[in-house]
N, C-alpha and C positions, 0 to 999 in steps of 0.2 A: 706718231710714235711707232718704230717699229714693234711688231709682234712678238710675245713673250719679254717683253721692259714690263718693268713694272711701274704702277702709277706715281707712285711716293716715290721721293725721295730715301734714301737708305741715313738714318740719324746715327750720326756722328758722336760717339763719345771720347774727350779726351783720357790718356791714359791718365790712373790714380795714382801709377807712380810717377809722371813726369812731373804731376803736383805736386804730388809729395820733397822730390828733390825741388822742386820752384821755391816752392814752401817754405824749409828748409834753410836753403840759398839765400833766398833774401831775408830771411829772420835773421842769421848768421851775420851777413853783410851789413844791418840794419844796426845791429848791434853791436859790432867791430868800430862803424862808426861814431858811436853814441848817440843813435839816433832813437825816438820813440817811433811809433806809428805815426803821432800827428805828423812830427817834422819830416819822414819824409814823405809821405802824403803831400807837405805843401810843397815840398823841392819837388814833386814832379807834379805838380798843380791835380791831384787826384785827391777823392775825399777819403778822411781818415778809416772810414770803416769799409770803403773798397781794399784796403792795404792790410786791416785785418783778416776779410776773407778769403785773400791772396794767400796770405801767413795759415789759416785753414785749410786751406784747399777746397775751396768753394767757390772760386773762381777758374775760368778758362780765357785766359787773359790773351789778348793782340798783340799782335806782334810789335806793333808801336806803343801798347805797352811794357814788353819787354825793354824795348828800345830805352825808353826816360826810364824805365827802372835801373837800370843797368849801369846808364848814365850817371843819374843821383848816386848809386850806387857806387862808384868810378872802377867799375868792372865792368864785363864785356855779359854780351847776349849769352854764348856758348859756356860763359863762367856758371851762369843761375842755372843754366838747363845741364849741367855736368853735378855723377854723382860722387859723394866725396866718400 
């Protein structure tokens, strides 16, 4: 390792408000649908109380999670991550 690097890793947090807008986003879409949490938890094969945490912002969710959300959704990646 070069000199002056540091040993760690530098920890990564994602922004509060990107969750916030995710958050949001898929509450909004969730429920335009008439969806609960369970159902769409199952349309994207994820468990219901991951979908909750989402809807908190207690998640920092993948990108292929985005992905089947968005889907289930029938909105786009850049729709959940846009603020309204």
């Amino acid at each position: 390792m070069p000199s002056g690097c540091q040993s760690q890793k530098a920890v990564r947090k994602p922004s509060s408000n990107l969750r916030k807008v995710l958050a949001g986003n898929v509450r909004a879409y969730r429920k335009k649908h008439g969806l609960s949490q369970e159902a769409l938890a199952d349309a994207c094969e994820l468990h219901r109380t991951y979908i909750g945490s989402i809807e908190r912002c207690e998640r920092n969710v993948t990108l292929s999670t985005l992905e089947v959300l968005a889907k289930s959704l029938s909105t786009t990646v850049p729709e959940l991550l846009t603020g309204r």
